[in-house]
C-alpha angles and dihedrals in degrees: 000000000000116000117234123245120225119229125228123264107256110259104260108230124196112205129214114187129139091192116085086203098045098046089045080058095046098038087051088047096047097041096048084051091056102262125131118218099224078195149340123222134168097216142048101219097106101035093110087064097035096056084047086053113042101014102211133196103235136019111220112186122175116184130147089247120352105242122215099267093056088046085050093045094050088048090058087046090051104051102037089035124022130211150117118300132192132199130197118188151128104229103106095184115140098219086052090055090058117055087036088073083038094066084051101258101154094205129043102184112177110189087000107129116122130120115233079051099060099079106053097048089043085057097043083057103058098042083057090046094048086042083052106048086045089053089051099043083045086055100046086047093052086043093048089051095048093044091044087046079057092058105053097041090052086054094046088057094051091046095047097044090037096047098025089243127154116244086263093054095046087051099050094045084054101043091048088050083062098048099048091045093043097232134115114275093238083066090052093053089043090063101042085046087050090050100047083053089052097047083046 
C-alpha cells in the first residue's frame, strides 16, 4: 500500500492594492499558480496589524509609487517579522528603489505586472529573502560567539591575576562552575565579569 503524500500548504499572501483592476490581475494570477490570498486590502494603514493578525507568508503590495508611511510600516515589519515582501510599482526612482530595499521589501518589480510573470518573481523573492534571513542568523551566531569568547577571556584574566592561576587553571575552574550549575561557560564568566563591575 503506497503511502500518501501530503501536499503543502498553499503560500498565504496578503495583498496590498489600491486598484480594483490591477489586484483582480494579481489575485487571478496568484490563485491559478496555487497561492491563497489570507486578505486583500487597498491601503497600508493597518499592515503593521494585519501582519500581527493573519500572519501571512508573503507580503504582495502593488501602488503607483510606495509613500513614506508604507516604507515606514514594511521596516517595522522587517525588523519585528520577518518575511518576503513584493513590490509592484511604476515608480522607477532610484532612490525609491532603495529604500525600498532598505525597508526589507525582496523584490522591487517597476512595469512589471503581468501575469505569467507573477510567479516567478513571487518565488525569486522568497528564495532572497530565505538566503537573507540564513546570512543574518549565520552572522548573529558568529557575533554571539565572538562576543561569548570576550567574556570568558575577560574572566580568565580576573581569576589568573586575582588567584595567581595559569590560563589553563582559570579555564578549568570556570568550566567546572558550568557543569555543576548546569549552565554554558560564557554564562559563568558573565556572572563573575558582572560581579567584578559591581565590586568596582
Amino acid at each position: 500500500m503506497k503511502s500518501k503524500t501530503k501536499n503543502p500548504a498553499p503560500l498565504r499572501i496578503l495583498l496590498v492594492d489600491e486598484t480594483f483592476e490591477r489586484a483582480a490581475l494579481l489575485k487571478h494570477a496568484l490563485q491559478d499558480n496555487g497561492y491563497k490570498i489570507v486578505a486583500h486590502v487597498s491601503s497600508s494603514a493597518d499592515l503593521n496589524g494585519l501582519v500581527e493578525e493573519l500572519r501571512p507568508d508573503v507580503i504582495i503590495l502593488d501602488t503607483e509609487s510606495p509613500d513614506r508611511d508604507t516604507l515606514e510600516h514594511l521596516c517595522i515589519i522587517s525588523r519585528d517579522r520577518p518575511r518576503p515582501i513584493v513590490m509592484f510599482t511604476d515608480d522607477g526612482d532610484r532612490e525609491k528603489i532603495r529604500e525600498a530595499i532598505q525597508a526589507g521589501v525582496s523584490a522591487y518589480v517597476v512595469d512589471g505586472l503581468s501575469s505569467e510573470r507573477i510567479l516567478p518573481i513571487v518565488e525569486v523573492a522568497i528564495a532572497r529573502f530565505n538566503t537573507f534571513q540564513t546570512m543574518r542568523k549565520d552572522l548573529e551566531k558568529a557575533e554571539n560567539q565572538l562576543a561569548e569568547r570576550k567574556e570568558i577571556e575577560r574572566a580568565k584574566g580576573i581569576l589568573m591575576k586575582q588567584r595567581g592561576w595559569s590560563e589553563d587553571e582559570a579555564y578549568q575552574a570556570m568550566r567546572k562552575m558550568a557543569m555543576d550549575k548546569g549552565i554554558r561557560l560564557a554564562e559563568v564568566a558573565r556572572h563573575l565579569n558582572e560581579v567584578v563591575e559591581l565590586l568596582g
